[in-house]
C-alpha positions in Angstrom: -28.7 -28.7 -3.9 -25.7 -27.8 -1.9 -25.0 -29.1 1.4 -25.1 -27.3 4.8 -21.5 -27.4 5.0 -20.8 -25.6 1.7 -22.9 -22.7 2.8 -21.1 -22.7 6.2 -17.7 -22.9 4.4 -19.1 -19.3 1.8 -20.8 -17.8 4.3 -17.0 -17.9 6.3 -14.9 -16.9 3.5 -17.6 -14.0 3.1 -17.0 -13.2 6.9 -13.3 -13.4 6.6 -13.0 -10.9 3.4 -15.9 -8.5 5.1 -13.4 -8.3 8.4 -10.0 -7.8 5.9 -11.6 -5.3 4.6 -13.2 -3.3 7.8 -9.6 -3.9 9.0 -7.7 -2.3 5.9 -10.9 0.4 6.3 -9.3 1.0 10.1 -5.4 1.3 8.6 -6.2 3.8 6.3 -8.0 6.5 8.3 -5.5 5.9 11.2 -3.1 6.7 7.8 -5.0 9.4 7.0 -5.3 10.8 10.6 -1.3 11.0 10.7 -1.2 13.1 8.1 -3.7 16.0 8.6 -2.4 19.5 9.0 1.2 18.0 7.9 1.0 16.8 4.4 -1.1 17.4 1.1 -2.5 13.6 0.3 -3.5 12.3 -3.1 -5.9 9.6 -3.3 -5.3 7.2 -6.3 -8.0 4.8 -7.1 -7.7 2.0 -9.6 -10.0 -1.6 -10.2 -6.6 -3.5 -10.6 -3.1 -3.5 -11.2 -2.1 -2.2 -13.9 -4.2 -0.3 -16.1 -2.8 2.1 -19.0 -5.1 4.8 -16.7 -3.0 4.0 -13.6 0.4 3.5 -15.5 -0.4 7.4 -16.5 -0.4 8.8 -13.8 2.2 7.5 -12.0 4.0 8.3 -14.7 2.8 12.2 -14.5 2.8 12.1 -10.6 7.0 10.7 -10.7 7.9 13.4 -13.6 6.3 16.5 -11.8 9.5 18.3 -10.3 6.8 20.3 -7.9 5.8 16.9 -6.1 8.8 17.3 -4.1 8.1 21.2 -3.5 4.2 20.0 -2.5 5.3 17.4 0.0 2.9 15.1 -1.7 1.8 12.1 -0.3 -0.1 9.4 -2.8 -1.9 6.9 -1.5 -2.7 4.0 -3.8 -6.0 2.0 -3.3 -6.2 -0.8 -5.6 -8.4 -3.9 -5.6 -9.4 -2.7 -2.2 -5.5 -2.6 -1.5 -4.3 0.6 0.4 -0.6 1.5 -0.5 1.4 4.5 0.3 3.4 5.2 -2.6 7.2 5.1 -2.6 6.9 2.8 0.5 
């Protein structure tokens, strides 16, 4: 039977990811916000880091002479991870 302090102690960690997350949730469409009407975004999903799916396409995405042309911006989300590529 587990103790009323070991619930307390999930039930904070569970708080504490749940407000990471809304937070990182906030980031991204401020992010996303910036860049309407000024730059084509590509969204890039992926479980974890790295996958032979994800290793793919960044390969495709960094040989593509047009990415430069497009002014291209890809945004990674990973693990529930928001990065901006190149930065």
């Amino acid at each position: 039977m587990a103790s009323g302090k070991g619930k307390s102690l999930t039930v904070s960690k569970l708080l504490a990811v749940v407000l990471l997350v809304a937070a990182q949730a906030c980031a991204g469409e401020a992010l996303l916000d910036a860049l309407t009407w000024s730059q084509r975004v590509l969204l890039i999903f992926a479980p974890d880091d790295p996958t032979p799916e994800l290793n793919r396409q960044r390969r495709v995405l960094a040989e593509d002479p047009g990415m430069l042309e497009r002014d291209l911006v890809v945004i990674e989300v990973i693990n529930a991870t928001v990065t901006v590529a190149g930065s």
